[in-house]
N, C-alpha and C positions, 0 to 999 in steps of 0.2 A: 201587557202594559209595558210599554217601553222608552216614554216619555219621561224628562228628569223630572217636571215637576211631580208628577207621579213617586218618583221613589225619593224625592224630598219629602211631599208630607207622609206618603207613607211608613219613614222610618221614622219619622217622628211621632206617627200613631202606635207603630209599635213599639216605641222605648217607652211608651205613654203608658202603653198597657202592659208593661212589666215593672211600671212601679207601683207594687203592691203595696199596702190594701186598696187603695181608691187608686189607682191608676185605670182600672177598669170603667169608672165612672168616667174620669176626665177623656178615656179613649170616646165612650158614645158622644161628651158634647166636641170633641175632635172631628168626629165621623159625622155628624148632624152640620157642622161648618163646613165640611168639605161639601158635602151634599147640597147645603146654599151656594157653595161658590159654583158650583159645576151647574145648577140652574141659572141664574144671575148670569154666569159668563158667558155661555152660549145663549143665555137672553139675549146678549150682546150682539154678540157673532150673528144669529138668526134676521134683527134687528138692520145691523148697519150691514151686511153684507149678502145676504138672502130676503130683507124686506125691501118694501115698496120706498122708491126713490124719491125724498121728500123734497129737498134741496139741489141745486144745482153744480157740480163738481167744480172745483175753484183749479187751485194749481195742482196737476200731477209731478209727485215727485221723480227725479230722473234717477239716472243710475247710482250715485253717491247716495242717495236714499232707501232706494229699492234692494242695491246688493245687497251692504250689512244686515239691512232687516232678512231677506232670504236667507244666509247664511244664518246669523241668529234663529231662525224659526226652525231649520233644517236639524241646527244643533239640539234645539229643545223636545224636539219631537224623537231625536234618536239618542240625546247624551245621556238616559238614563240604562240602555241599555250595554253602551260603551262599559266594560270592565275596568279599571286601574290596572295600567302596567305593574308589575310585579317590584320594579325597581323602582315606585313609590309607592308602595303599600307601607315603608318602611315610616315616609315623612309624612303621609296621608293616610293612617291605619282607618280601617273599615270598620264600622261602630254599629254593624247593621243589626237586627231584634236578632235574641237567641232564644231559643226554643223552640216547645214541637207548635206551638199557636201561629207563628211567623208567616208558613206560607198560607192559613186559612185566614189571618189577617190581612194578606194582600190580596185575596180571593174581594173578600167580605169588602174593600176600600176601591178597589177594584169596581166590583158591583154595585156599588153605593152612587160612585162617578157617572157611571154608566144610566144608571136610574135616573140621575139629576140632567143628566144631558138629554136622554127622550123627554123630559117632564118636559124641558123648555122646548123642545121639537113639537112636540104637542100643544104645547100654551102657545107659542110667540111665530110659529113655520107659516107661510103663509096658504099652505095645504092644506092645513086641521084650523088652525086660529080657533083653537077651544079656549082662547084667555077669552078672546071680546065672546063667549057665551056664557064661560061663569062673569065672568064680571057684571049679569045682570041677578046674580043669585044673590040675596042680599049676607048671607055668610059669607061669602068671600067679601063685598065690598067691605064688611067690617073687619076681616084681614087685610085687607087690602090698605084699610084707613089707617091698622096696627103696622104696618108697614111702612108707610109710609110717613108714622109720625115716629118711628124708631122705635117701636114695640115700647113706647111709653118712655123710653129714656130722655128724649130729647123734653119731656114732660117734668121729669124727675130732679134732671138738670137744672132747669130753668128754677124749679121752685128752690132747690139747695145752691145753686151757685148766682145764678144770674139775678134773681131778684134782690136778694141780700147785698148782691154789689151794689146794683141800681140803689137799691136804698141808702146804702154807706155815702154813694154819690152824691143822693140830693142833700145829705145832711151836710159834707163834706164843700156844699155848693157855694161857700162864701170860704172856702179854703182856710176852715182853722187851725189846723195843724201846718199852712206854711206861715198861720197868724205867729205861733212860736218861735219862726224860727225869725222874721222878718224882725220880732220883738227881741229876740239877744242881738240881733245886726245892730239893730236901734243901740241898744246899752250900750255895744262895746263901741260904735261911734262916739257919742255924749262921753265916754270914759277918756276915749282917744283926745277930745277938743278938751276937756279938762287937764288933762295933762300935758297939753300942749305948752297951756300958759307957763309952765312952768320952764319950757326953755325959753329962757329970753339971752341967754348967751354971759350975763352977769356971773362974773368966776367967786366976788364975792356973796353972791345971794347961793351959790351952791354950795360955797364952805361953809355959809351960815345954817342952810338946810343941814349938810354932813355931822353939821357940831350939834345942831337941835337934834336929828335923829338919834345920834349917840348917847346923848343924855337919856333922851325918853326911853333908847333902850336900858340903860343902865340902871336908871329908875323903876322902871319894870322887873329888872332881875333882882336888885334889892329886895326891894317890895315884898315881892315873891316870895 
């Protein structure tokens, strides 16, 4: 295994499984994810580049397209076997698994990949095309059905997020909560034209106000 993404997730399975007590747990559903993606992706791969040509090929991309991606693909296939110069190990220290489990972990990860990649050789190649013969066994169509409704999630979803919205919506449908706020808009206009009358530019009706307020405060503080 010489691939980076390879020794990407695989150092991440094994720091997984050295975080004891359950790291060992969270390493198998690690291991059971990679083993979907390694089916799924070469589903892919088998699919748009080994299957039957469905569509008609539109624009080929030229060389400004084609290098980068070569170079990119070149790198990914070999950067994981590439070591670290020594003169960055310093700024890029190596965090890889320790212990004696490490290299039977990349065995087992290793193996796992490898297994998911035939499964889809077998399901999706157009040499075996074993999917279109389960696909009439009615257990797999009800995997198949679980699958493609998101093993229930997008089920679970819908009852805890999406319908509770839609509901809040329709209640929400005559917008009474921006009734609130439309309604203090409203006051402090009315408050505004109310106080308006009160400039009228008269210097004696404002010393007359000044001297009345004065009073009534000082009335109030007596009082008091």
């Amino acid at each position: 295994m010489i691939t980076s993404g390879f020794y990407s997730k695989e150092l991440i399975l094994s720091q997984v499984w050295n975080s004891k007590p359950i790291g060992p747990l969270f390493w198998l559903v690690g291991l059971i994810t990679a083993f979907i993606t390694a089916v799924y992706i070469f589903r892919l791969v088998f699919n748009a580049f080994l299957g039957e040509q469905k569509t008609e090929i539109g624009l080929i991309p030229g060389n400004r397209i084609r290098i980068p991606l070569v170079v990119l693909s070149a790198l990914s296939v070999v950067g994981g076997f590439i070591a670290l110069p020594e003169f960055l190990r310093t700024a890029l220290p190596m965090s890889g698994a320790h212990g004696e489990s490490a290299p039977v972990l990349e065995w087992v990860a290793g193996a796992v990949a490898l297994l998911g990649i035939y499964l889809a050789y077998a399901l999706y190649s157009r040499k075996l095309a074993a999917a279109a013969v389960l696909s009439r066994d009615s257990a797999v169509q009800k995997i198949e059905h679980m699958a493609y409704g998101g093993w229930g999630f997008d089920f679970v979803y819908g009852k805890a997020f999406v319908q509770p919205f839609l509901w809040l919506a329709r209640i929400n449908r005559s917008d009474f909560i921006d009734a609130i706020y439309r309604a203090a808009t409203t006051v402090i206009e009315l408050s505004y034209q109310m106080l308006s009358f009160t400039q009228t530019g008269a210097i004696r009706l404002y010393a007359g106000g000044l001297a009345a307020g004065a009073i009534i405060a000082v009335s109030i503080a007596v009082l008091w």
